[in-house]
ChimeraX commands (.cxc) that place a marker at each C-alpha (Angstrom):
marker #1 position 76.42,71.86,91.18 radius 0.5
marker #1 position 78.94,74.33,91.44 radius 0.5
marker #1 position 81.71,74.48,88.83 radius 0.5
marker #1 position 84.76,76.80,88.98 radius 0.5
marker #1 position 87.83,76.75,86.50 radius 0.5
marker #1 position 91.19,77.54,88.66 radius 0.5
marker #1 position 93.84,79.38,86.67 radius 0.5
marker #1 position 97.61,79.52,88.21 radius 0.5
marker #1 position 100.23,81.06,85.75 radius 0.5
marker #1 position 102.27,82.99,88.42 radius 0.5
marker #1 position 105.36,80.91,87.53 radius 0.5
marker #1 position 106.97,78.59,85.48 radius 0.5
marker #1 position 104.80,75.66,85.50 radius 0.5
marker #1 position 101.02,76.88,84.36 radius 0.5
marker #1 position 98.22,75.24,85.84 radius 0.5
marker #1 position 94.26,74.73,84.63 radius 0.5
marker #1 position 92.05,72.83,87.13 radius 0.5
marker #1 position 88.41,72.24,87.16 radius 0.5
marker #1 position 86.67,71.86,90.35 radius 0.5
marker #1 position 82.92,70.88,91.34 radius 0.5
marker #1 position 81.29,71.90,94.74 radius 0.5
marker #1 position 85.19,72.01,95.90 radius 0.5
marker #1 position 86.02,68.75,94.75 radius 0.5
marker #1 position 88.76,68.83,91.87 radius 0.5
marker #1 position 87.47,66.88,88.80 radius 0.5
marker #1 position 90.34,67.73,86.42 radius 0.5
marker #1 position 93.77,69.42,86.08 radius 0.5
marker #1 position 96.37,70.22,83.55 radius 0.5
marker #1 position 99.98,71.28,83.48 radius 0.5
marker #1 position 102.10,73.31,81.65 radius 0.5
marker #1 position 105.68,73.40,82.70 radius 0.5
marker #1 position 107.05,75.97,80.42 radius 0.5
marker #1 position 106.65,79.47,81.09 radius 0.5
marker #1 position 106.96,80.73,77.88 radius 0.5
marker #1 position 104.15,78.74,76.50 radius 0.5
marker #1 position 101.58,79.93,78.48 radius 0.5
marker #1 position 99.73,82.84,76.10 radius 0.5
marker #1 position 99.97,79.73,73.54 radius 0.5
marker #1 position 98.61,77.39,75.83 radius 0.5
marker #1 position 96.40,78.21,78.22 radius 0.5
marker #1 position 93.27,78.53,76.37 radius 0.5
marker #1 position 93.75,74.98,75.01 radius 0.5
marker #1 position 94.10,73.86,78.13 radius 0.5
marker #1 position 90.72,75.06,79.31 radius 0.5
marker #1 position 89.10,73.56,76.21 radius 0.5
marker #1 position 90.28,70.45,77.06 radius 0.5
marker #1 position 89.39,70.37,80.75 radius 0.5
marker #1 position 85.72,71.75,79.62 radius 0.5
marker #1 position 85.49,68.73,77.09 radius 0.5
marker #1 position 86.76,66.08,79.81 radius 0.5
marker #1 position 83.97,67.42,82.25 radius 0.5
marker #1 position 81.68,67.20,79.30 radius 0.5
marker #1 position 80.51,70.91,79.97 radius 0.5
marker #1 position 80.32,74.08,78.10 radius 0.5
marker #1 position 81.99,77.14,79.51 radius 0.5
marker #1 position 78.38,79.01,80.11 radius 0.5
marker #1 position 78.08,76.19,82.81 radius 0.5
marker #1 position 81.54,77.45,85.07 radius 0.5
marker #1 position 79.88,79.28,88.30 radius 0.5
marker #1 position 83.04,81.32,88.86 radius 0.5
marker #1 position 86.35,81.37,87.55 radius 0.5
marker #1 position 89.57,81.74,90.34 radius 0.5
marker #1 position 92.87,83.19,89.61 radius 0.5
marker #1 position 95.67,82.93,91.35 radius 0.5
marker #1 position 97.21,86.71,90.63 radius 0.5
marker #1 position 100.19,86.58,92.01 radius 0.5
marker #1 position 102.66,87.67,93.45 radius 0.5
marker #1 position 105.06,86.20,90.70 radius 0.5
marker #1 position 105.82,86.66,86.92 radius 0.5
marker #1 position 104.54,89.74,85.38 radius 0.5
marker #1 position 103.82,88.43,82.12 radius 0.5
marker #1 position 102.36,85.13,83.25 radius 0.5
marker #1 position 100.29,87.24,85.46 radius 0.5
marker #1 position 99.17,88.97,82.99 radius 0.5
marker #1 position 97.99,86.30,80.68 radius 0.5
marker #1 position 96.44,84.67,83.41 radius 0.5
marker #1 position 94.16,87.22,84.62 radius 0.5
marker #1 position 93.51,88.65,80.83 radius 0.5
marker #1 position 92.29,85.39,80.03 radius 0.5
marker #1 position 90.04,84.96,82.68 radius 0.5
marker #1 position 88.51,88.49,82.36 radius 0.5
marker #1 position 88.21,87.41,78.33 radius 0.5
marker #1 position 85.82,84.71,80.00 radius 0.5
marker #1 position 83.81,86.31,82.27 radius 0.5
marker #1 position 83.11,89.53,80.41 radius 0.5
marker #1 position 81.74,87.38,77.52 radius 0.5
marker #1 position 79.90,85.05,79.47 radius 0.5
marker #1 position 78.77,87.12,82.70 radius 0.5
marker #1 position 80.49,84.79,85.05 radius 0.5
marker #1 position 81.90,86.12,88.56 radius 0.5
marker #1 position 85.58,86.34,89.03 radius 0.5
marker #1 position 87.73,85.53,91.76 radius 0.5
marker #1 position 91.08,86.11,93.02 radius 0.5
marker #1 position 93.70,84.62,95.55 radius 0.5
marker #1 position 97.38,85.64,96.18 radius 0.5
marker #1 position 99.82,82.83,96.09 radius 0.5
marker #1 position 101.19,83.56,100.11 radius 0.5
marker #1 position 97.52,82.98,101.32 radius 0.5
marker #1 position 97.37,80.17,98.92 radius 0.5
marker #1 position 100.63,78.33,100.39 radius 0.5
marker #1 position 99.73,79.62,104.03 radius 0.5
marker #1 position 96.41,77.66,103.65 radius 0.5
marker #1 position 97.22,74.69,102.23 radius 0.5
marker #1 position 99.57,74.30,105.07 radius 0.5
marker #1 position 97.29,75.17,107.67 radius 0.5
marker #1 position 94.89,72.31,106.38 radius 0.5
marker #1 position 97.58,69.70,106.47 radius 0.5
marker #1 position 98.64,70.79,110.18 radius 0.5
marker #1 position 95.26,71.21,111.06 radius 0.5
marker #1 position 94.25,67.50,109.95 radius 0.5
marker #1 position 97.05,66.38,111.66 radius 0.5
marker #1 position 96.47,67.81,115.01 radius 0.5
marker #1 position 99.62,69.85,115.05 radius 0.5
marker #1 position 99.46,73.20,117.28 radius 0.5
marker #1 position 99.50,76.19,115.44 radius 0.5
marker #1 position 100.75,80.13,116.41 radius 0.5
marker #1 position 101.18,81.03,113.14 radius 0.5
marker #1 position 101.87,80.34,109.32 radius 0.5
marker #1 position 104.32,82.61,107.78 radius 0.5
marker #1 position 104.08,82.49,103.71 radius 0.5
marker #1 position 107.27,83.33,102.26 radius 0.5
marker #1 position 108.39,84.04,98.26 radius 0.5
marker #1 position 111.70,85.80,97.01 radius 0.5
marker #1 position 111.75,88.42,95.31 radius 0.5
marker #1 position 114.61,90.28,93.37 radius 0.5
marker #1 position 117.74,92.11,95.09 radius 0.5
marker #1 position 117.33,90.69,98.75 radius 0.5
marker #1 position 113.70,91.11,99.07 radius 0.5
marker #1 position 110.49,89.06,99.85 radius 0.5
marker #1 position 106.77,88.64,99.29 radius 0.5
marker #1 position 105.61,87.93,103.02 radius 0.5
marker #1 position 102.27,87.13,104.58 radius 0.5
marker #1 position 101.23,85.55,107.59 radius 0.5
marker #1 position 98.31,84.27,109.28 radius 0.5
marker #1 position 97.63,82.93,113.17 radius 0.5
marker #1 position 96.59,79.67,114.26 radius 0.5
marker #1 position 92.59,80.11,113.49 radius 0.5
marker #1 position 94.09,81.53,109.80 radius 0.5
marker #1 position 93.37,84.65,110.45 radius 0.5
marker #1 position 95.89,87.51,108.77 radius 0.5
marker #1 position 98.14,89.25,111.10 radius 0.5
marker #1 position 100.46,90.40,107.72 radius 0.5
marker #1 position 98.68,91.38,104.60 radius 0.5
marker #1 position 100.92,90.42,101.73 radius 0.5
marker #1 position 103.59,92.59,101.13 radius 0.5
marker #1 position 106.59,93.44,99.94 radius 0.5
marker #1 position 109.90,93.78,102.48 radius 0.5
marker #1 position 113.79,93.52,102.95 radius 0.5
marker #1 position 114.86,89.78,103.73 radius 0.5
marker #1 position 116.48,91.74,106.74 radius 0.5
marker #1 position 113.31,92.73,107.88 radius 0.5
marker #1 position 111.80,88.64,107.14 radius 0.5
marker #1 position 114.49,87.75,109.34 radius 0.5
marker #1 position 113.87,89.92,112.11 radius 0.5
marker #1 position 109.82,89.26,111.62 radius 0.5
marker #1 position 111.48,85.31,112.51 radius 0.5
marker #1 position 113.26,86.07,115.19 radius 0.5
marker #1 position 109.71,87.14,116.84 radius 0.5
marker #1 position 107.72,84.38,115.99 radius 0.5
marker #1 position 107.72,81.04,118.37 radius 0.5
marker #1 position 108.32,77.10,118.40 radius 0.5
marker #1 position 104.71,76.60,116.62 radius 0.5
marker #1 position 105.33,79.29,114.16 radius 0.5
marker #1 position 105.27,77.34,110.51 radius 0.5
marker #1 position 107.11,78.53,107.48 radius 0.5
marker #1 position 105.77,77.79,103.64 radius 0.5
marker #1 position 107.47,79.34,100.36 radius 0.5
marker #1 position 111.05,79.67,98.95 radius 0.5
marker #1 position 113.75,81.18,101.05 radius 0.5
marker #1 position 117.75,82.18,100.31 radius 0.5
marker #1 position 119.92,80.45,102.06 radius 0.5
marker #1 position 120.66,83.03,104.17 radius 0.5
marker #1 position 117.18,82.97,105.72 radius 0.5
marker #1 position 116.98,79.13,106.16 radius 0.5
marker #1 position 120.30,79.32,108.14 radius 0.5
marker #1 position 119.15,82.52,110.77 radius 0.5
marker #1 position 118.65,80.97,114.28 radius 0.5
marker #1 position 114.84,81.28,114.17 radius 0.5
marker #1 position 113.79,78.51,112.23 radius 0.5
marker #1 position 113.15,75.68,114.27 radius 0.5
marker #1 position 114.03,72.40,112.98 radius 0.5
marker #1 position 111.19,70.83,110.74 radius 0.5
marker #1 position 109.21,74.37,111.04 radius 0.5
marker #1 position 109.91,74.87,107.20 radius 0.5
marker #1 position 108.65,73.80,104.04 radius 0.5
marker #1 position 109.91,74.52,100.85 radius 0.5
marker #1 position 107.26,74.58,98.39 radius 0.5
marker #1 position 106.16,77.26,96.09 radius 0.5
marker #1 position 103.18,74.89,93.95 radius 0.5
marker #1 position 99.88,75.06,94.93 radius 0.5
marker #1 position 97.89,72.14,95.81 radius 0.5
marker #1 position 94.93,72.38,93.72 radius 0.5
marker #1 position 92.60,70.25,96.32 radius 0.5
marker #1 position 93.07,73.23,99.03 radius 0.5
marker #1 position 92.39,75.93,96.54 radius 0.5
marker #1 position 89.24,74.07,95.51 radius 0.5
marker #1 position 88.14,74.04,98.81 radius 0.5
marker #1 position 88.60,77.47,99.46 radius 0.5
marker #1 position 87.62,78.78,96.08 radius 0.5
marker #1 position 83.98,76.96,97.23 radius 0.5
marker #1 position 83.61,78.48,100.48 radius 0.5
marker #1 position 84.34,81.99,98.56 radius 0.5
marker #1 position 82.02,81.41,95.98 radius 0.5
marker #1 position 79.40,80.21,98.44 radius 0.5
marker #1 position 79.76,84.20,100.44 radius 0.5
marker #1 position 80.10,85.52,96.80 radius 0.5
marker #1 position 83.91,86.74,97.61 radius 0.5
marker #1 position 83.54,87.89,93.96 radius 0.5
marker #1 position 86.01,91.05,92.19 radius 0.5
marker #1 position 85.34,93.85,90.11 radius 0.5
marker #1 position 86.12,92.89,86.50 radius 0.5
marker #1 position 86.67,96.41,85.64 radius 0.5
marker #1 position 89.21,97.13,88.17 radius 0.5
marker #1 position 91.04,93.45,88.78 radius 0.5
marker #1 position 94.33,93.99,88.70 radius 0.5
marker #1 position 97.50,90.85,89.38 radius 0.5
marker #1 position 99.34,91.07,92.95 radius 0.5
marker #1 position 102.21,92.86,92.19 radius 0.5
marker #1 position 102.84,94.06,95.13 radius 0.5
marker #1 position 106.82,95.14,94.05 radius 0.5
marker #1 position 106.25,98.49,92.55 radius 0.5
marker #1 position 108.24,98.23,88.99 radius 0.5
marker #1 position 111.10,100.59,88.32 radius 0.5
marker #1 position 111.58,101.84,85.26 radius 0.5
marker #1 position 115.36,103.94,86.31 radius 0.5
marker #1 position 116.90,102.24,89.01 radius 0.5
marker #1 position 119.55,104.40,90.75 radius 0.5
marker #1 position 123.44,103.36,89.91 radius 0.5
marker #1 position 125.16,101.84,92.79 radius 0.5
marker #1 position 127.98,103.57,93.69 radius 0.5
marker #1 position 131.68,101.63,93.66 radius 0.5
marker link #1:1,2 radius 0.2
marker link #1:2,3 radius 0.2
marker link #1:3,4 radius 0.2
marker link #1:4,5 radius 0.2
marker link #1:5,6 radius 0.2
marker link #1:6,7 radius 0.2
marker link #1:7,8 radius 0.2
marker link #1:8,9 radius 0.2
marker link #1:9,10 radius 0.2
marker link #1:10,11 radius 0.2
marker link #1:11,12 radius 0.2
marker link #1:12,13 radius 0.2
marker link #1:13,14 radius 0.2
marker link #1:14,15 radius 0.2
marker link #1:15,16 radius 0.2
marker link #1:16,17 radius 0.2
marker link #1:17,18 radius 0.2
marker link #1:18,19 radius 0.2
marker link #1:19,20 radius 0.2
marker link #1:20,21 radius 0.2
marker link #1:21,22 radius 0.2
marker link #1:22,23 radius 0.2
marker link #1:23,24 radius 0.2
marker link #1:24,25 radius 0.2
marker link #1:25,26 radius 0.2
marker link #1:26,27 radius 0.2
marker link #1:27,28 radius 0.2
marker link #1:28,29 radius 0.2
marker link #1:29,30 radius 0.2
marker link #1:30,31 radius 0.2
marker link #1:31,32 radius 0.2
marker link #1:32,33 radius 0.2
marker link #1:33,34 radius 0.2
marker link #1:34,35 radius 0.2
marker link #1:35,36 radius 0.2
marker link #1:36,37 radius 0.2
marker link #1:37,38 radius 0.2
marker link #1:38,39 radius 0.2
marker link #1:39,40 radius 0.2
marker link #1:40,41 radius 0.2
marker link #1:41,42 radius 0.2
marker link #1:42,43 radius 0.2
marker link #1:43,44 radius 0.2
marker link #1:44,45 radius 0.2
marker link #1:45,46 radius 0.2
marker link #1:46,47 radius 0.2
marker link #1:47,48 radius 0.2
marker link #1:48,49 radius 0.2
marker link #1:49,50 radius 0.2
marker link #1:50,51 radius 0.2
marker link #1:51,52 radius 0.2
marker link #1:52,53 radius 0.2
marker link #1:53,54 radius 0.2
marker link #1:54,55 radius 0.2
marker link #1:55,56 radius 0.2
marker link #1:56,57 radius 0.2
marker link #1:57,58 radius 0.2
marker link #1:58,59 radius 0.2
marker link #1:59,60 radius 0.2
marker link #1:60,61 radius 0.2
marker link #1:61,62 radius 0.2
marker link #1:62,63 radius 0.2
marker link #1:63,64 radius 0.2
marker link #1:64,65 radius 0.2
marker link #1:65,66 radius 0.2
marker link #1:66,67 radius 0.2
marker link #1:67,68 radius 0.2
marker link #1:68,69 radius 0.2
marker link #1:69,70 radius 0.2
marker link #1:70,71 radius 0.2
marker link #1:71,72 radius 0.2
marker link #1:72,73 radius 0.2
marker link #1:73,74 radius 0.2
marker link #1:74,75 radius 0.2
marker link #1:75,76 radius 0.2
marker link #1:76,77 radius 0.2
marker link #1:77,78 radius 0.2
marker link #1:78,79 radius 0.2
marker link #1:79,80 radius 0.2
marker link #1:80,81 radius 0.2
marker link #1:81,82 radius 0.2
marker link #1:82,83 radius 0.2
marker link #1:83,84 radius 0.2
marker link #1:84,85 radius 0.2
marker link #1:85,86 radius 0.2
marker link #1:86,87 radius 0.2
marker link #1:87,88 radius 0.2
marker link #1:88,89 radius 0.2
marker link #1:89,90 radius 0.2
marker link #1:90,91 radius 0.2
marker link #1:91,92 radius 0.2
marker link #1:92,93 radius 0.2
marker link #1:93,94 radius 0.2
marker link #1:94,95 radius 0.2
marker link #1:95,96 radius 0.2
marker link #1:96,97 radius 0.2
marker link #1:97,98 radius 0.2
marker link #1:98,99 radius 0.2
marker link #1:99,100 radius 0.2
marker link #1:100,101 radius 0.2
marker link #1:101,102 radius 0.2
marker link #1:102,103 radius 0.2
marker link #1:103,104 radius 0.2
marker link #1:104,105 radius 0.2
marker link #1:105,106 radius 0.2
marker link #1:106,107 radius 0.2
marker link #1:107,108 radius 0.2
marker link #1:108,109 radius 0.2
marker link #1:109,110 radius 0.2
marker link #1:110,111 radius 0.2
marker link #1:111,112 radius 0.2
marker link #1:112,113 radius 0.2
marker link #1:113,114 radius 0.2
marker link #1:114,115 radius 0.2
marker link #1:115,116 radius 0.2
marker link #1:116,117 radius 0.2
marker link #1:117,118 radius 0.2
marker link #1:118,119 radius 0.2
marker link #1:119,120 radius 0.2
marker link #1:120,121 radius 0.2
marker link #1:121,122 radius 0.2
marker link #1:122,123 radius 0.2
marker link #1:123,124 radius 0.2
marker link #1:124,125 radius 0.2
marker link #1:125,126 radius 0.2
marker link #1:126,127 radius 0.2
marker link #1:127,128 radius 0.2
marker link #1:128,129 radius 0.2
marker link #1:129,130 radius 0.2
marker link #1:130,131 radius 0.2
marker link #1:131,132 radius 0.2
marker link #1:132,133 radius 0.2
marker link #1:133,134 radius 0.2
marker link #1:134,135 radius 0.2
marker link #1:135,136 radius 0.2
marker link #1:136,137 radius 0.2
marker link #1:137,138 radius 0.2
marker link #1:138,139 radius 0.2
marker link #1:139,140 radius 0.2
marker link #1:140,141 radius 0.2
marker link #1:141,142 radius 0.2
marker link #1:142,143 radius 0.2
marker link #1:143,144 radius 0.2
marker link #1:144,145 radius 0.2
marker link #1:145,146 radius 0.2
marker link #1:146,147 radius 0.2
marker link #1:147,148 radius 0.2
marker link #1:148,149 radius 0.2
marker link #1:149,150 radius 0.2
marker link #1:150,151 radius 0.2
marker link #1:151,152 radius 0.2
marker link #1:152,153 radius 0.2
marker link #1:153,154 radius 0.2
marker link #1:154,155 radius 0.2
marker link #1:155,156 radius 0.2
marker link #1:156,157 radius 0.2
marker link #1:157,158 radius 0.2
marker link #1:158,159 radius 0.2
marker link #1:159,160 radius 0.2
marker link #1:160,161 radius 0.2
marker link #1:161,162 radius 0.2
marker link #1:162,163 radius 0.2
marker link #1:163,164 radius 0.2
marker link #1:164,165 radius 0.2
marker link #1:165,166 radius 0.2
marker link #1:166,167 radius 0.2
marker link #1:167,168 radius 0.2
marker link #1:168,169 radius 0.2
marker link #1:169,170 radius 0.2
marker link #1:170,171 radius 0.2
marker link #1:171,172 radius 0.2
marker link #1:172,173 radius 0.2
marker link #1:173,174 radius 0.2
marker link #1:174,175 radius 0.2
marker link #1:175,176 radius 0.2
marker link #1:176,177 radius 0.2
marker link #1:177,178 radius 0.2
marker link #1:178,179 radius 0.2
marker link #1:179,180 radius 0.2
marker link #1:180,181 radius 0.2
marker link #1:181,182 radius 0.2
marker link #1:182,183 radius 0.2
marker link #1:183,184 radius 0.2
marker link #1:184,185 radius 0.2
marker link #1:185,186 radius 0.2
marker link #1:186,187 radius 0.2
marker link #1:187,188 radius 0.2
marker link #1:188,189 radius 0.2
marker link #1:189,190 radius 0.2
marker link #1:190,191 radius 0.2
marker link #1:191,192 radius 0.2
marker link #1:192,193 radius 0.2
marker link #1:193,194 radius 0.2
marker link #1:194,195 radius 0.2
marker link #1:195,196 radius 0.2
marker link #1:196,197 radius 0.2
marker link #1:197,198 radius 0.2
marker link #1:198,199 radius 0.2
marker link #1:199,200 radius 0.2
marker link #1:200,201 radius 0.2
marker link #1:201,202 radius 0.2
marker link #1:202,203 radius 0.2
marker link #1:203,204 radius 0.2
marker link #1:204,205 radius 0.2
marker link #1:205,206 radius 0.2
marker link #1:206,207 radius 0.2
marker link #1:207,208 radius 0.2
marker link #1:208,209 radius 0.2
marker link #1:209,210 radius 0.2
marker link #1:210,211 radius 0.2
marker link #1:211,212 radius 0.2
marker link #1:212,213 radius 0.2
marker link #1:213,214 radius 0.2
marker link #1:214,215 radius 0.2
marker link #1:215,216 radius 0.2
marker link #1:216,217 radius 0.2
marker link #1:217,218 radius 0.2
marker link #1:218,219 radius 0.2
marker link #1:219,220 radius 0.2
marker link #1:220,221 radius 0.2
marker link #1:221,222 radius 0.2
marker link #1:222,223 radius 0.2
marker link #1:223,224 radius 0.2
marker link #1:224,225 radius 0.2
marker link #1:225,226 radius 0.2
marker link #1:226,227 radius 0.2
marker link #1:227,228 radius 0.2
marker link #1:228,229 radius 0.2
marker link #1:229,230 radius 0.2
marker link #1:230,231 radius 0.2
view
């Protein structure tokens, strides 16, 4: 048996999941953001005690790092490391666009639907995105990154009648010509099932981090001095 605990704390709403051999057995919520540092480790004890394991027993613990809040990332991941470092278990990590992308491409993909490619979409600050995209056999054709919504439009204007959107776009975006009716999803929560899933087949090819050198998804560089607009 293969147990992994799934940590999500990239937004408002925190989330603690236990999973077994990629099956979930048991998840928590915590829908204030602010509360996380407070709560998260309760959380996990509780989960733990509800599986009627200790933590020595997890096989792996996954993280979703981001892209999101920098403090929720933060106590997230530090949490996690606080685990494995004291009881030698291997750490994984998944971004939130290949998280969405995935889950969606396992609902079209049970449902027969043809596929040219999944774009993940989340906004960022000041007319900006976190973008990723995958084809129809989920492989990645965009690494996640960081770009202009200008640039996500134009990246939709490319992209054909099987192309699939998942994420949280401006209004702006959802009203460009490109998206096809019924193309789009808005949804920025994971589904815990499809993470389980995957989290298994990584654990299985031992898709396992560095502890020393994980770091959250950023992927927005932060600035400190921002230039002044001009009037």
């Amino acid at each position: 048996m293969s147990y992994i605990l799934h940590i999500e704390t990239s937004g408002n709403e925190g989330t603690i999941a236990l999973s077994e051999d990629g099956k979930i057995l048991f998840t928590e919520q915590n829908a204030h953001a602010r509360d996380h540092a407070a709560s998260i480790n309760l959380m996990v004890e509780r989960i733990l005690q509800a599986a009627e394991i200790g933590i020595q027993q997890l096989s792996a613990i996954s993280v979703c790092a981001g892209p999101g809040s920098y403090t929720g990332l933060r106590i997230g991941l530090a949490t996690a490391k606080g685990y494995c470092y004291a009881y030698d278990i291997p750490l994984m990590l998944e971004n939130k666009l290949t998280l969405l992308a995935y889950q969606l491409f396992e609902q079209l993909t049970q449902e027969k639907q043809s596929i040219s490619a999944i774009l993940a979409a989340l906004l960022a600050r000041e007319n900006e995105y976190f973008f990723a995209s995958y084809d129809g056999n989920f492989n990645v054709k965009t690494a996640p990154a960081h770009i202009t919504e200008e640039d996500f439009i134009h990246i939709l204007g490319s992209n054909s009648d099987n192309t699939y959107i998942t994420g949280r776009l401006s209004t702006k975006s959802i009203n460009s010509t490109y998206i096809h009716s019924g193309n789009y999803i808005d949804n920025e929560s994971i589904d815990v099932e499809a993470w389980a899933k995957r989290s298994f087949n990584a654990y299985q090819c031992q898709k396992f981090v560095t502890l020393s050198n994980a770091e959250p998804f950023y992927l927005k560089q932060v600035f400190i001095n921002k230039p002044l607009k001009s009037n």
